[in-house]
Backbone as a chain_set.jsonl record, in Angstrom:
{"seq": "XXXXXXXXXXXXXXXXXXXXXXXXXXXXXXXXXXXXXXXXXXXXXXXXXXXXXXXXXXXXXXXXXXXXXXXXXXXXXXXXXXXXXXXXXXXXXXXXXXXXXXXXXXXXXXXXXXXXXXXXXXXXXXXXXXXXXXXXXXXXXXXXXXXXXXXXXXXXXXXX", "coords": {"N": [[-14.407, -8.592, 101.98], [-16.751, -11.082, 101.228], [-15.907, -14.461, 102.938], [-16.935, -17.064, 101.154], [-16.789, -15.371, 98.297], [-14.245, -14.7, 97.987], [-13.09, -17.507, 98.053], [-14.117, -18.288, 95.958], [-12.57, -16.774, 94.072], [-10.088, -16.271, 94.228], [-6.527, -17.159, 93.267], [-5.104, -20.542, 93.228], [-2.308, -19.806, 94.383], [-2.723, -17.372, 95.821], [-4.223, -17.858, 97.695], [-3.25, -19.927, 99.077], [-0.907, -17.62, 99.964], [-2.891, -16.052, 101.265], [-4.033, -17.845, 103.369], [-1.203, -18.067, 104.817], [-0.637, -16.018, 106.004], [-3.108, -15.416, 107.446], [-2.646, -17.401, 109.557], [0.084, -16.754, 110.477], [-0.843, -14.617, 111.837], [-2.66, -15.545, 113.519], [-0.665, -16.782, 115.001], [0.737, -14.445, 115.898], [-1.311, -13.986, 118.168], [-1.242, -16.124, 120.359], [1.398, -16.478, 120.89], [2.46, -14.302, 122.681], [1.33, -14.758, 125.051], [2.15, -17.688, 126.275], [5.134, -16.533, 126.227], [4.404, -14.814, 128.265], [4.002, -17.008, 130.278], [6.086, -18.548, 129.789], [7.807, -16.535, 131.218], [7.342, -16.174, 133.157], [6.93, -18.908, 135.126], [10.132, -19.001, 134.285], [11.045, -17.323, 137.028], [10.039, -18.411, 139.487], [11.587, -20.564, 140.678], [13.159, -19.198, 142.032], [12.004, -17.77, 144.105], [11.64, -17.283, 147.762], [9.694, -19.321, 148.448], [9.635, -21.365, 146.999], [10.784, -23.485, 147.742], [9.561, -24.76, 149.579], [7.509, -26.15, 148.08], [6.072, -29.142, 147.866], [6.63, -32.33, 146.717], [5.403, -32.871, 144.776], [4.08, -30.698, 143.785], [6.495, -29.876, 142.763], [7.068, -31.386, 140.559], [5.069, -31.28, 139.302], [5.519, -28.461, 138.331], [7.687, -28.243, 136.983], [6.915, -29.988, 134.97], [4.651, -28.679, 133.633], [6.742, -26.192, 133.182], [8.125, -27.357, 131.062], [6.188, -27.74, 129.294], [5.23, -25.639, 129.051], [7.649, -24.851, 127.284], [8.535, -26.375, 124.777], [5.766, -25.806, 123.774], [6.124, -23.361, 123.352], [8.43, -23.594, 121.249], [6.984, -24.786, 119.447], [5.375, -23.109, 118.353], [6.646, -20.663, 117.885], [8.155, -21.838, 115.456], [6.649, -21.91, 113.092], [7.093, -19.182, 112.206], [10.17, -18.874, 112.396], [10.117, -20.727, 110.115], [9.415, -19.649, 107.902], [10.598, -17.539, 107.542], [12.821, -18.494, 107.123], [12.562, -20.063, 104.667], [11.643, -17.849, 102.573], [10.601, -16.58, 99.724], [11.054, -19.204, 98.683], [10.188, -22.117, 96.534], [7.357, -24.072, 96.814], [5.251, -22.892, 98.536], [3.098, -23.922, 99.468], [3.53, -26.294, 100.837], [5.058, -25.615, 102.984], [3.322, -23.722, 104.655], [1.701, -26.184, 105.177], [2.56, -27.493, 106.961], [3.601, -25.713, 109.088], [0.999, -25.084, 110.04], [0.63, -27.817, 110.936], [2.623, -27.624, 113.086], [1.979, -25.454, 114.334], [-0.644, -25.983, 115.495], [0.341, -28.258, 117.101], [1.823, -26.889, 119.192], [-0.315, -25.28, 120.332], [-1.732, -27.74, 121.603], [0.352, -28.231, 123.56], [0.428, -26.036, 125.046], [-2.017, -25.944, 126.197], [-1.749, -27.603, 127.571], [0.226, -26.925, 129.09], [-0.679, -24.562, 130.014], [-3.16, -25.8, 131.886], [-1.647, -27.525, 134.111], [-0.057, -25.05, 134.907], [-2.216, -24.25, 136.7], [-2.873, -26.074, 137.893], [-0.306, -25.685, 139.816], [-0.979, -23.546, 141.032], [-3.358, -23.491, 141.588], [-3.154, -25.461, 143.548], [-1.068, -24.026, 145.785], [-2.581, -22.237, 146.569], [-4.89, -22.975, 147.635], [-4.502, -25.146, 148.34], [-3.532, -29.241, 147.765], [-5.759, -30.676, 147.335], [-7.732, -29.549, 146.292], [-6.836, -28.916, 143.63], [-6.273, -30.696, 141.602], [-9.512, -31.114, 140.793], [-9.918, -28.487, 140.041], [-8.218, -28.157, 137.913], [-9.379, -29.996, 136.503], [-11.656, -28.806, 135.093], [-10.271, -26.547, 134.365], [-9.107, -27.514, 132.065], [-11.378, -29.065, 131.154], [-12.454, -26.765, 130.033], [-10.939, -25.431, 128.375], [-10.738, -27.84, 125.923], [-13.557, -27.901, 125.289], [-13.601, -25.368, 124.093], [-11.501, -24.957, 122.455], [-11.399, -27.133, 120.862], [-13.518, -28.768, 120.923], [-15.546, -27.622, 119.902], [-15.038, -26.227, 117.609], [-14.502, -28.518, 115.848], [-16.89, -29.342, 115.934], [-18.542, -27.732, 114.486], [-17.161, -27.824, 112.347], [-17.514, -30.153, 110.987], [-20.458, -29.98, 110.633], [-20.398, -27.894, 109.111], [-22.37, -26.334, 105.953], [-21.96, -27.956, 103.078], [-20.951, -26.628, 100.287], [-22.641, -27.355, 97.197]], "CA": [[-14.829, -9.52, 100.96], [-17.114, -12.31, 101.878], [-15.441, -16.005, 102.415], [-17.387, -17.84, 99.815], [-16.595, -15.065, 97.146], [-12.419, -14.86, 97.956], [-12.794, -18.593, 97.445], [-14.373, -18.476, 94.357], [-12.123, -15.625, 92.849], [-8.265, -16.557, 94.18], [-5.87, -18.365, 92.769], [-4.363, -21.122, 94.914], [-1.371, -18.994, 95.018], [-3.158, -15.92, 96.258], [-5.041, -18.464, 98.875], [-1.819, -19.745, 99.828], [-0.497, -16.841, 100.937], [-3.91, -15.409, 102.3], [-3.932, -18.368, 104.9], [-0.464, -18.6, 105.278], [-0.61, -14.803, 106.473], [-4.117, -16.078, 108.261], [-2.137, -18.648, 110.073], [1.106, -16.023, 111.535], [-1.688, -13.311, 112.607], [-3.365, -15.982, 114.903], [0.113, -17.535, 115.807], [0.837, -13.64, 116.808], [-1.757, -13.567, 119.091], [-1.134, -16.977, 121.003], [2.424, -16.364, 121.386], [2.374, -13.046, 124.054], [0.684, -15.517, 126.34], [3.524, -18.885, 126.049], [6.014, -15.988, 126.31], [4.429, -14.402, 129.405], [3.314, -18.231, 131.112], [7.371, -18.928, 130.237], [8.749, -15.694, 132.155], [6.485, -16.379, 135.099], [7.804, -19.884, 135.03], [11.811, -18.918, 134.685], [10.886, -16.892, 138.162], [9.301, -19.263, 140.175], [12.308, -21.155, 141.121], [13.904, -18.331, 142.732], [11.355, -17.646, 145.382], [11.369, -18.47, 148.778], [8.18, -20.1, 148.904], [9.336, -22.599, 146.259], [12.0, -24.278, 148.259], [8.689, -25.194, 150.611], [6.823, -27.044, 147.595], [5.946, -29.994, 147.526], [7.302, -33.0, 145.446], [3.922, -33.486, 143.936], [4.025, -29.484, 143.496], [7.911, -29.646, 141.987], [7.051, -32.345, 139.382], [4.018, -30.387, 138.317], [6.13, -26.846, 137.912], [8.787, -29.165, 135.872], [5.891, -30.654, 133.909], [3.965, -27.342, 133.329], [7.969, -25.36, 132.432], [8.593, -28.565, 130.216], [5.416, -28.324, 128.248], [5.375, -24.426, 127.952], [9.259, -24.856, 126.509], [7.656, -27.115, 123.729], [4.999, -25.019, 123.396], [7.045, -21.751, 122.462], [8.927, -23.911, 120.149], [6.293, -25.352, 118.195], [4.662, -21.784, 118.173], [7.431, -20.091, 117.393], [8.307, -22.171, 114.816], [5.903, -21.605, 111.417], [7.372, -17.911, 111.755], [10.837, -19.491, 111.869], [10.408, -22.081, 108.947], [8.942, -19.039, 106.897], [11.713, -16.318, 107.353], [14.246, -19.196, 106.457], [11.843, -20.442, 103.76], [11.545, -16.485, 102.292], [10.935, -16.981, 98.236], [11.18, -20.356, 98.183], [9.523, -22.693, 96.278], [6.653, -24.831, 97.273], [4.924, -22.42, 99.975], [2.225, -24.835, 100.556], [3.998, -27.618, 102.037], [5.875, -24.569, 104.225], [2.209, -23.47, 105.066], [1.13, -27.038, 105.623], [4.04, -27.43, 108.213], [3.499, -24.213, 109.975], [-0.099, -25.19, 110.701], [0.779, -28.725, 111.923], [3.253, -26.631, 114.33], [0.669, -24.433, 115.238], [-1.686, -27.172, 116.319], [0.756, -28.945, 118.232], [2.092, -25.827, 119.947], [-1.771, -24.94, 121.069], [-1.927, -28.678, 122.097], [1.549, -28.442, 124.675], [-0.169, -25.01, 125.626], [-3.15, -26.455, 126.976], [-1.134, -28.878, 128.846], [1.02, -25.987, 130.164], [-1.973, -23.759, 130.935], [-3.351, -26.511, 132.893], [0.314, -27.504, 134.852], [-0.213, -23.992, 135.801], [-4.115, -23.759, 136.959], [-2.939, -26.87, 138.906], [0.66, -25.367, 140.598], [-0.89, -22.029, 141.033], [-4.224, -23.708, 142.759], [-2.53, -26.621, 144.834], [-0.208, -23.408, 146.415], [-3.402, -21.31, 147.283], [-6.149, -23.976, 148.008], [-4.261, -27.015, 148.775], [-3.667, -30.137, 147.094], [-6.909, -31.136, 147.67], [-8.531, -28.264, 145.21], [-5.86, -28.865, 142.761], [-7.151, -31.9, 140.686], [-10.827, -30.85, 140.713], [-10.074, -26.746, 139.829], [-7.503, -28.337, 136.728], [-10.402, -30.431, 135.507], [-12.528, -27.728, 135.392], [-9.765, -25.702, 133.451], [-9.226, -28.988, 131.237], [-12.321, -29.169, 130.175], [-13.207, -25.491, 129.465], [-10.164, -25.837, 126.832], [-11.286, -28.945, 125.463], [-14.283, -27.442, 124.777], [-13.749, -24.048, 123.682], [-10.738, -24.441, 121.879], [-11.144, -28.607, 120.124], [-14.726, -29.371, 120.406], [-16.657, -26.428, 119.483], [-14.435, -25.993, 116.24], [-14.374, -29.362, 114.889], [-18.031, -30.014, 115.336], [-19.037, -26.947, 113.802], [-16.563, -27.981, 110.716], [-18.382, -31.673, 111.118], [-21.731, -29.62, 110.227], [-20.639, -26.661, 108.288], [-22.831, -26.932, 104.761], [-20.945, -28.262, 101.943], [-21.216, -26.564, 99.126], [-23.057, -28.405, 96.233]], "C": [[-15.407, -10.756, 101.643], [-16.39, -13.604, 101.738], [-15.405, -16.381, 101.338], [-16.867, -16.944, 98.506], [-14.965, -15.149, 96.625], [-12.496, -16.269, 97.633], [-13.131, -18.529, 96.008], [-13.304, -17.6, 93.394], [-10.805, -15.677, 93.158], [-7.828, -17.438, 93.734], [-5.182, -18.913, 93.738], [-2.971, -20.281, 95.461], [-1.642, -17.856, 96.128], [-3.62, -16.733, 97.818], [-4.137, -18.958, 99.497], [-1.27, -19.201, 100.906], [-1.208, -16.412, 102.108], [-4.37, -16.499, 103.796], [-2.483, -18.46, 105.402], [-0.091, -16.57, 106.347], [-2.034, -14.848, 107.838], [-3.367, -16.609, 109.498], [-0.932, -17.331, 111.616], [0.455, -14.981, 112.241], [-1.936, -14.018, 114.169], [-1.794, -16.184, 115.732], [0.741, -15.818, 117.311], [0.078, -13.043, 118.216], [-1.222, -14.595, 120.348], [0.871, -16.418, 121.348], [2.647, -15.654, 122.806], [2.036, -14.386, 125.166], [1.525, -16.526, 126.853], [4.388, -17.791, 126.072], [5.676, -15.871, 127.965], [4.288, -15.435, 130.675], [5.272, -18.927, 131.197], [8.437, -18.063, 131.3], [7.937, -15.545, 133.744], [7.332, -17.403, 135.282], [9.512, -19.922, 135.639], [11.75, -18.028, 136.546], [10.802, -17.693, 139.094], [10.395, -19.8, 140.894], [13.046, -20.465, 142.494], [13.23, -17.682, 143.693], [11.315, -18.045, 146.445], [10.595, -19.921, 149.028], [8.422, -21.604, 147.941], [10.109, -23.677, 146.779], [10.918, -25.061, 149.392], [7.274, -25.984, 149.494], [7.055, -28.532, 148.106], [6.467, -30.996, 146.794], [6.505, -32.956, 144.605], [4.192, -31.727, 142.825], [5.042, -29.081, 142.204], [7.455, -29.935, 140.962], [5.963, -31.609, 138.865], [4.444, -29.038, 137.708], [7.028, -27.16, 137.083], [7.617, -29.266, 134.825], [5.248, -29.146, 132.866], [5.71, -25.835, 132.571], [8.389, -26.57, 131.001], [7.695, -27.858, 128.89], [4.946, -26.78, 127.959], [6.669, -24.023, 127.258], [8.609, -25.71, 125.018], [6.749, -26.266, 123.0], [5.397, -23.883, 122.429], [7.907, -22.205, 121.303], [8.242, -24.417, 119.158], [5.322, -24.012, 117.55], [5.304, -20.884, 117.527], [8.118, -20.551, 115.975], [8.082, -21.935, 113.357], [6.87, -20.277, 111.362], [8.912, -18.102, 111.324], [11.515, -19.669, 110.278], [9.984, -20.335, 107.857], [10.263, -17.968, 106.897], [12.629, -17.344, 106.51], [14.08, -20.36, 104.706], [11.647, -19.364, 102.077], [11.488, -17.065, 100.545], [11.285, -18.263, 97.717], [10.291, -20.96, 97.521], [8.309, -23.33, 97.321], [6.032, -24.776, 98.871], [3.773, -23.248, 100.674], [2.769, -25.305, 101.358], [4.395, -26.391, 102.887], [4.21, -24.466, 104.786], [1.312, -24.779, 106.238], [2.049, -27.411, 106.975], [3.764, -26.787, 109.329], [1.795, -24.897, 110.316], [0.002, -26.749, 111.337], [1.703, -28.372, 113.17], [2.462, -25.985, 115.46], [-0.204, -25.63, 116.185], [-0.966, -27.973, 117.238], [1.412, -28.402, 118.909], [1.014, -25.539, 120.704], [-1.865, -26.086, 122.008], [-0.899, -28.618, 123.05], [1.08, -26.735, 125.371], [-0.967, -25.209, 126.191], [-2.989, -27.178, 127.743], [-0.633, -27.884, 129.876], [-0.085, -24.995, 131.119], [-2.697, -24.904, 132.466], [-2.394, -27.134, 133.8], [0.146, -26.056, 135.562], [-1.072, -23.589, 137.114], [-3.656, -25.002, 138.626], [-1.775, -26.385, 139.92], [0.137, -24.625, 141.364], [-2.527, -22.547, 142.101], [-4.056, -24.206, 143.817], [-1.55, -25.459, 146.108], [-1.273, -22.996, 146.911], [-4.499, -21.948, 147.946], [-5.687, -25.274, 148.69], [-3.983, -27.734, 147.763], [-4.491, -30.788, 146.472], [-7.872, -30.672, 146.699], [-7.893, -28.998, 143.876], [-6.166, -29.682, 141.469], [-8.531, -31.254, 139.746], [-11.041, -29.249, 139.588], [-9.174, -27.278, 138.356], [-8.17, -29.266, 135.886], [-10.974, -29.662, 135.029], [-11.717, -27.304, 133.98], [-9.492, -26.47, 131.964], [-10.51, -28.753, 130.414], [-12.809, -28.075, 129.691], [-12.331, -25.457, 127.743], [-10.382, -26.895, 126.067], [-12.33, -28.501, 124.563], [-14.675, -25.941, 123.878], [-12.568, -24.578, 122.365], [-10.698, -26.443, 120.78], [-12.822, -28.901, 119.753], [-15.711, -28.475, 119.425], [-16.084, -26.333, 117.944], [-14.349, -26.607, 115.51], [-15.856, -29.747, 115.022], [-18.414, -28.798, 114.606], [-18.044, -27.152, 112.097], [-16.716, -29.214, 110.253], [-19.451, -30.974, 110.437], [-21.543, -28.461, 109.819], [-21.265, -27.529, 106.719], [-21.361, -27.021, 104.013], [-21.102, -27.31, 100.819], [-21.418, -27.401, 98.11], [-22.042, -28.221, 95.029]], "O": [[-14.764, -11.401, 102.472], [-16.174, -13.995, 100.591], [-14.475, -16.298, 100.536], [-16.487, -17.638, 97.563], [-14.506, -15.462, 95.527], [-11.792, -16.439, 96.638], [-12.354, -18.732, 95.075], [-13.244, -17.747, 92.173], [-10.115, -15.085, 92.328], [-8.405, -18.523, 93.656], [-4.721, -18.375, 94.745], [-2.65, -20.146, 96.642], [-0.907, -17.556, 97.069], [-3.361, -16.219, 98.906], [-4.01, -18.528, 100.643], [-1.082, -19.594, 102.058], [-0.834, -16.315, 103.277], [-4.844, -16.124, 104.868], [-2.416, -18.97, 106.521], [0.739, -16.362, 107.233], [-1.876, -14.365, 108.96], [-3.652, -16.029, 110.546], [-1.046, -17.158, 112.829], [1.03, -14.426, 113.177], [-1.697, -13.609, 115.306], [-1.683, -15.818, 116.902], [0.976, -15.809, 118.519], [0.453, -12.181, 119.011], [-0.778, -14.017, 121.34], [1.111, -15.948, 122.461], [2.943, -16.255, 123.839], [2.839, -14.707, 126.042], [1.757, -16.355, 128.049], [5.137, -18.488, 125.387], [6.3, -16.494, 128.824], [4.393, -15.037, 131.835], [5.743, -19.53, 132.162], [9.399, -18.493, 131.936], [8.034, -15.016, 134.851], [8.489, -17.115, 135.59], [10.025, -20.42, 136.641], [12.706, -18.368, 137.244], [11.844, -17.68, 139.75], [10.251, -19.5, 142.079], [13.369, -20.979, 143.565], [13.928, -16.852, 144.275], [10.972, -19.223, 146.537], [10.825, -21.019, 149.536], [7.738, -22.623, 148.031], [10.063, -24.776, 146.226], [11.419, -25.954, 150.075], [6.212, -26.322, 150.017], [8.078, -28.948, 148.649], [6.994, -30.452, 145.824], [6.928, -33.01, 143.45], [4.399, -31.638, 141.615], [4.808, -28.424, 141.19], [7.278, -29.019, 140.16], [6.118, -31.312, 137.68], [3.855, -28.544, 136.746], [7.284, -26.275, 136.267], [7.574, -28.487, 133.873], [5.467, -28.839, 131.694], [5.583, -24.92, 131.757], [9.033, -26.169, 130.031], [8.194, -27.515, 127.818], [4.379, -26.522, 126.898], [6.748, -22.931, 126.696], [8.187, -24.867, 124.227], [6.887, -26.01, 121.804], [5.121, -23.609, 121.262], [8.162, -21.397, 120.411], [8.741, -24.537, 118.039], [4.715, -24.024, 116.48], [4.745, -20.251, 116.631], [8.645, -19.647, 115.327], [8.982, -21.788, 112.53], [7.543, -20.267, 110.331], [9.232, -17.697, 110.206], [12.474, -19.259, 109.625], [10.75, -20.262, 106.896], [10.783, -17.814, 105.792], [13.09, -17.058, 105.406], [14.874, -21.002, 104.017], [11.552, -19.798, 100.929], [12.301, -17.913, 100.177], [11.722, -18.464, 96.584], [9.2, -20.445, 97.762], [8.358, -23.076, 98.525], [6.054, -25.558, 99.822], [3.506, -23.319, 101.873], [2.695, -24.978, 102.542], [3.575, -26.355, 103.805], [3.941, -25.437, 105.494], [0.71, -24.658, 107.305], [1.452, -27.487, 108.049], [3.704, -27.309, 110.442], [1.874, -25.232, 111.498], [-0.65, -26.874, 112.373], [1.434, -28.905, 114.246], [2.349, -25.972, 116.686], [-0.195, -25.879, 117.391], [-1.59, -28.419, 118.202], [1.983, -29.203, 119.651], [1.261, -25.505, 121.91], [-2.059, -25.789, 123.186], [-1.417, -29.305, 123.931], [1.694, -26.458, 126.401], [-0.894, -24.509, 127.201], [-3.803, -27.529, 128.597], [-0.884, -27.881, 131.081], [-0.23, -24.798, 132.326], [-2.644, -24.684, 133.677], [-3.121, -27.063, 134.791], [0.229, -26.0, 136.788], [-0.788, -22.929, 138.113], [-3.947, -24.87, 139.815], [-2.118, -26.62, 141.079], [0.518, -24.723, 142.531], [-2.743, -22.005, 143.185], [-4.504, -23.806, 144.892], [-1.324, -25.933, 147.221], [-1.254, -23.321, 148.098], [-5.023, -21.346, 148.884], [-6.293, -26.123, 149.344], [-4.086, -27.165, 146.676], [-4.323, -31.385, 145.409], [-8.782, -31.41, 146.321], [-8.653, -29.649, 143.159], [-6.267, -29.127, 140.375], [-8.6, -31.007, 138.542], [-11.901, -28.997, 138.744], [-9.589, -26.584, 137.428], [-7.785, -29.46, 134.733], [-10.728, -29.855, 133.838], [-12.141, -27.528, 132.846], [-9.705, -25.91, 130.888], [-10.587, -28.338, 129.257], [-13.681, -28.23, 128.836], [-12.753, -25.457, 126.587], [-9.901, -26.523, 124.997], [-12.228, -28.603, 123.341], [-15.686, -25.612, 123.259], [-13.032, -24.498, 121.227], [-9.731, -26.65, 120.046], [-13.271, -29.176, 118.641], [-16.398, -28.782, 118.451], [-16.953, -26.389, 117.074], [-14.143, -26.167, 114.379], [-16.199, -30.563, 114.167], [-18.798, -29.306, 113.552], [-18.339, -26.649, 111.013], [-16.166, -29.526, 109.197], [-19.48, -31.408, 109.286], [-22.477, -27.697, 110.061], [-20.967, -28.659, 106.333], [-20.255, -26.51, 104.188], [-22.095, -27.853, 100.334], [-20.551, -28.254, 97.916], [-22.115, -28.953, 94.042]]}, "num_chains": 1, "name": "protein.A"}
């Protein structure tokens, strides 16, 4: 069914649900990844090689386990609030909830992804790399995943 016509022909209930089902599809995809970036993570410690970091290195593998722990909880969350929500009244606000979750789960994900890009380069390249190669990754998310989406919803037509 095209966009424009499901808008025109659901009732807010029906639209409701149809993003709030929208909403746990995407969250199922993003999760796998904040699961698999946290069980790398819980490892890490327990390696030789980590007892030969760095302080600079430590505080970034803290920073980067910190902010994918956050992550998985604000991600994990909408699915949460909705099981314990189940038949309740007033599924917007639950909906509206679950997508401010979502967004600030993606946002402590992009921190963690980068915490990573930078542990995981500074070990193989140096310190020296480390900065430069986590700008890089910085700004590809920036742009792929914040800019590109809100200017295109800056200049999507309006409907008259």
């Amino acid at each position: 069914m095209d966009e424009d016509t499901s808008k025109n022909t659901e009732s807010p209930h029906d639209r409701v649900n149809r993003e709030l089902t929208e909403l746990l599809s995407e969250l199922r995809i993003a999760l796998p990844g904040v699961q698999m970036l946290f069980a790398f993570l819980l490892t890490v410690p327990f390696h030789e090689t980590f007892a030969k970091l760095s302080e600079l290195l430590r505080g970034v593998f803290f920073f980067t386990f910190a902010t994918t722990t956050v992550a998985a909880v604000f991600l994990i969350a909408p699915s949460s609030n909705h099981r314990i929500a189940f038949r309740a009244p007033e599924k917007e606000r639950l909906l509206l909830r679950a997508n401010g979750f979502a967004i600030v789960g993606i946002a402590f994900l992009a921190l963690a992804i980068c915490g990573a890009v930078f542990l995981i380069s500074g070990m193989l390249l140096g310190e020296g790399w480390a900065p430069a190669i986590t700008a890089l990754a910085f700004l590809l998310i920036v742009a792929t995943w914040y800019v590109v989406p809100l200017w295109r919803r800056a200049h999507a037509q309006r409907p008259s």
